[in-house]
C-alpha positions, 0 to 999 in steps of 0.5 A: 500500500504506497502514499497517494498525494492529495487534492486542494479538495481533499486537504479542505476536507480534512480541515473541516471534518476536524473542525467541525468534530472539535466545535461540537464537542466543544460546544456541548461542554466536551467532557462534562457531557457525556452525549457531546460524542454525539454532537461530535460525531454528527457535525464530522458526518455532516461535513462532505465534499458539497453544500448539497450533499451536507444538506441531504446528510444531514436531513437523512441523520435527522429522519434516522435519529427520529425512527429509531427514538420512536421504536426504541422507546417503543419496545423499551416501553414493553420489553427489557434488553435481549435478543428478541427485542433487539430484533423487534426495534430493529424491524420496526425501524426499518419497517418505519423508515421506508413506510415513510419512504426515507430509504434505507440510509435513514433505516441505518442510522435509525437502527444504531440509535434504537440498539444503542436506546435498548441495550444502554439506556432501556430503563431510562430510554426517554431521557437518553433519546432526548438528549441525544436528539438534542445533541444530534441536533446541534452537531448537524447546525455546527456541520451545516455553519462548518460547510457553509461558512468554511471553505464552501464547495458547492455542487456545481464545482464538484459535477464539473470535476465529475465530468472532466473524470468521465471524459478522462475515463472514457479517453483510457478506455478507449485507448485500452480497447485500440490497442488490444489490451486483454484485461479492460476491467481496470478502465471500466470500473474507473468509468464506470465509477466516474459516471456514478459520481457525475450523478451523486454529483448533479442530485446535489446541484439540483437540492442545491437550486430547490433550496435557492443555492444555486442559481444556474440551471445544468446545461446540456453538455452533461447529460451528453458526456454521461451518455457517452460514457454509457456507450462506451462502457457498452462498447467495451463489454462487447465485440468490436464494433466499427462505431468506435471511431464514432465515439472518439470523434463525440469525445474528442468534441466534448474534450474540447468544449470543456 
């Protein structure tokens, strides 16, 4: 396992999340509260590489701290700790958060609030669900102020670095497949990740404009550079095919107009 040198972005990043651990826990008096771990560890988790994507984290950290108070107090209320109420709270919210239809990021982070209510603090469950809210709380408003106001990246840096990665992705693959190589599974997977990121990346564009952020709608470009990248995922999984030089023509274009 060698060093890898880091990005601008990725350094920022490492600044903040240690930022925003340090102010939550110093903002609920560290060690004099027992629950500041929680305010620590929420504002580290709230911190990411976008505005967009901090705001989704930390509406989903909410949600799961929401489901799995209500069926940890909720079994808690009828059974003491064991393996069947464990199992019980854990189906319940579960069950809760995609009946609200809140995924299953929000289930997991539900169900270690649940356990942690059951197994701890199941004799006095109300209290420890209260402060951890509480707590939760004021680590998501010092995650969102270290975001906003430190370093602020917003998603529309972070789709146009996606892009650029799918078009260099897709140039390797392409030249992987011109000269014959055996093994392609390296440039595809490279691809393949690098279009996943363009639509992580565009979701947080688009929460970003619903909430006012962002102003400037997406152009086309990036829908076109995301179905090249498709087709040339497609083309290498399969036979030679003649439309190849087609597709480094439509590449070559893209590469240019960015």
């Amino acid at each position: 396992m060698g060093w890898r040198s880091l990005e601008g972005t990725q350094w920022r990043y490492c600044v903040k999340v240690g930022l925003a651990a340090a102010l939550g826990y110093l903002l609920t008096r560290g060690g004099e509260n027992e629950y500041a771990v929680y305010s620590a560890f929420t504002a580290a988790l709230i911190v990411g590489a976008t505005v967009g994507e901090d705001l989704a984290t930390s509406v989903n950290r909410a949600k799961g701290t929401v489901v799995g108070m209500l069926a940890g107090m909720a079994v808690s209320a009828v059974f003491g700790p064991s393996a069947l109420a464990v199992g019980l709270a854990v189906a319940a919210t579960a069950l809760l958060a995609l009946v609200l239809g809140w995924g299953i990021p929000v289930a997991r982070i539900g169900v270690t609030v649940c356990i942690i209510t059951l197994v701890f603090y199941g004799a006095n469950a109300f209290e420890y669900d209260l402060l951890r809210a509480l707590n939760t709380l004021i680590g998501i408003v010092v995650g969102l102020a270290v975001s906003f106001f430190v370093w602020p990246a917003r998603g529309r840096h972070a789709l146009e670095r996606s892009l650029q990665r799918v078009l260099d992705a897709a140039a390797r693959l392409l030249d992987a497949l011109a000269a014959g190589e055996q093994d392609l599974r390296p440039a595809q997977l490279s691809l393949h990740d690098a279009i996943g990121a363009v639509v992580k990346a565009a979701r947080e564009v688009k929460l970003e404009r619903r909430l006012h952020l962002e102003v400037r709608p997406l152009d086309a470009r990036g829908l076109q550079v995301v179905r090249l990248g498709f087709e040339i995922l497609a083309l290498s999984l399969g036979p030679e095919d003649p439309a190849r030089e087609a597709l480094r023509r439509r590449l070559d274009e893209l590469a240019i107009r960015a």
